[in-house]
C-alpha positions as CSV (number, residue, x, y, z in Angstrom):
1,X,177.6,79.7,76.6
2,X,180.0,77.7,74.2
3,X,179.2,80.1,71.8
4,X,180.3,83.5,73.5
5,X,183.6,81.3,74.5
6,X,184.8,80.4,71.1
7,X,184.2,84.1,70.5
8,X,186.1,85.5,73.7
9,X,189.1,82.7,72.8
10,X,189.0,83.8,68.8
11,X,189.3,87.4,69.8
12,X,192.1,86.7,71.7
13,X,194.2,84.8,69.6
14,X,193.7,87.1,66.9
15,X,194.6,90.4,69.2
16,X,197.4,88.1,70.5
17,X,198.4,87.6,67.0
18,X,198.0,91.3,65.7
19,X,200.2,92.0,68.7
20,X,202.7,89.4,68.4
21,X,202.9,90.5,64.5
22,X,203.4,94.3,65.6
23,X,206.6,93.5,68.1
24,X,207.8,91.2,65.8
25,X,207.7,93.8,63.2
26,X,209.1,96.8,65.3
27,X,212.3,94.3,66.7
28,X,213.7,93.2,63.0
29,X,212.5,96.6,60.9
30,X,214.1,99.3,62.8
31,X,217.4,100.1,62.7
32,X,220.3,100.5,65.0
33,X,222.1,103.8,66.1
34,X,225.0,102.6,64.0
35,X,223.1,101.4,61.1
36,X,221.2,104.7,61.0
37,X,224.7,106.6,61.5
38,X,226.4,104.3,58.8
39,X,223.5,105.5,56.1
40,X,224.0,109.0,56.7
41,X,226.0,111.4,54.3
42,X,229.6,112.0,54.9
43,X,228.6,115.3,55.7
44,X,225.7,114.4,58.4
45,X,227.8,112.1,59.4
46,X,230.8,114.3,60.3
47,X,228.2,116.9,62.3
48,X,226.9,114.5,64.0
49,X,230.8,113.1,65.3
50,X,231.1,116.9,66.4
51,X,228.3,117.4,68.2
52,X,228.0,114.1,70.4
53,X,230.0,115.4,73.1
54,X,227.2,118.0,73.1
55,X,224.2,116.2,73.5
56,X,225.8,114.0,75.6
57,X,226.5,117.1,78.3
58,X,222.8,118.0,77.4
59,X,221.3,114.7,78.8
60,X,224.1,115.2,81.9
61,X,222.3,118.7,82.4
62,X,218.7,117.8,82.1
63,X,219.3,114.8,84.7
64,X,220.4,117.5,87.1
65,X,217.6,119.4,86.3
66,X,215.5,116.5,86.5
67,X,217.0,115.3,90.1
68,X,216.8,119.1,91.2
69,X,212.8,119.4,90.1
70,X,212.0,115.7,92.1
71,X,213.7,116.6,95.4
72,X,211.8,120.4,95.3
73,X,208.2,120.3,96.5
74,X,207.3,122.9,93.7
75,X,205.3,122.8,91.0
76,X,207.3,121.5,87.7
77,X,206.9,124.5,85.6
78,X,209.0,126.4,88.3
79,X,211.8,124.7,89.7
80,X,214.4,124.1,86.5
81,X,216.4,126.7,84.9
82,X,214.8,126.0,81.3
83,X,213.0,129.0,80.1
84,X,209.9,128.2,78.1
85,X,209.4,129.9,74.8
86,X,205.7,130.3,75.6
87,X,206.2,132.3,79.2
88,X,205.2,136.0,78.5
89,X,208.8,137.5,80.5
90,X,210.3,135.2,77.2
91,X,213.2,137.1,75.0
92,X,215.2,136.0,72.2
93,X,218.0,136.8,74.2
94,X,217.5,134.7,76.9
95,X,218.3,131.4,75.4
96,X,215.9,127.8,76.8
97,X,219.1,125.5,75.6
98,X,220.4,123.3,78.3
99,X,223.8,123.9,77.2
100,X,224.8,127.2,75.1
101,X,226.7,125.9,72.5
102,X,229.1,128.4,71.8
103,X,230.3,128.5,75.8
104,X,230.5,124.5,75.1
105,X,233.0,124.8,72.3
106,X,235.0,127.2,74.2
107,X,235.3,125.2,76.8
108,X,236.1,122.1,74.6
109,X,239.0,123.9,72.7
110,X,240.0,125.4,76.0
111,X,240.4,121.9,77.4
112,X,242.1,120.6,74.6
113,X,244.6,123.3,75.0
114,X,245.4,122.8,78.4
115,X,246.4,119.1,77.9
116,X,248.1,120.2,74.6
117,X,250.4,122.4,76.8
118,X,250.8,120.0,79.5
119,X,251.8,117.5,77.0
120,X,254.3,119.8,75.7
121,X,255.3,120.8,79.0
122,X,256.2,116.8,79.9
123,X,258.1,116.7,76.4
124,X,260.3,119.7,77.1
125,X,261.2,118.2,80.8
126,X,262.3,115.0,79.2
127,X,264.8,116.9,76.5
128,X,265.6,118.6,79.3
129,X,266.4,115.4,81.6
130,X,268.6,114.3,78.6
131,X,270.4,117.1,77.9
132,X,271.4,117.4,81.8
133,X,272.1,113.6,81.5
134,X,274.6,114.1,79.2
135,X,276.3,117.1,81.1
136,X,278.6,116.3,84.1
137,X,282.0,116.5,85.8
138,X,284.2,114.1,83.0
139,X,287.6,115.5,83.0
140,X,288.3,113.9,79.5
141,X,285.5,115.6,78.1
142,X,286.2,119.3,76.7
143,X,282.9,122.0,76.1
């Protein structure tokens, strides 16, 4: 009996150890997001910048997607909008990504646009506001 005990408490303390020794590992050998951006070239590194915004309105999508498929009662493969490559109705043409990437960049530059013009729009009332300022009824004054 004390034999097959030593043997049981051995095997654990090693498995414990190889364990231990693995999620040690794993927590001080891998890197960071920003260590892993910060060893990128400047070129991966300036593709990256530009498509965050992107990925980051693919994870929005695919939690819709993900809330839609939980509150349906159908079977996974049917309820989200994703088309997979492997369906036999599948054509090149219509497209599986969550978000079309050339609709997304239009939109973007569309955006940025819009506030571009409504910053200029707020700039031109103000030089407006002080050229009226300037302007009144001063009988000294000859225009």
């Amino acid at each position: 009996m004390s034999q097959s005990w030593l043997l049981w408490k051995r095997s654990l303390i090693t498995g414990g150890g190889i364990i231990g020794s693995g999620v040690l590992l794993y927590i001080f050998t891998t890197p960071t997001e920003e260590q892993l951006v910060a060893k990128l070239s400047p070129e991966l590194r300036a593709d990256y910048e530009r498509n965050k915004e992107l990925r980051r309105k693919e994870q929005e999508m695919l939690m819709e997607i993900v809330k839609q498929t939980a509150a349906s009662n159908d079977p996974v493969w049917k309820t989200g909008p994703i088309v997979s490559p492997w369906d036999r109705d599948f054509t090149p043409s219509r497209e599986s990504l969550l978000v079309k990437r050339e609709r997304f960049e239009k939109e973007q530059a569309e955006k940025k646009q819009r506030e571009e013009l409504e910053r200029l729009k707020a700039e031109a009332k103000l030089v407006q506001a002080d050229e009226n300022k300037g302007r009144g009824w001063k009988f000294w004054r000859k225009d």
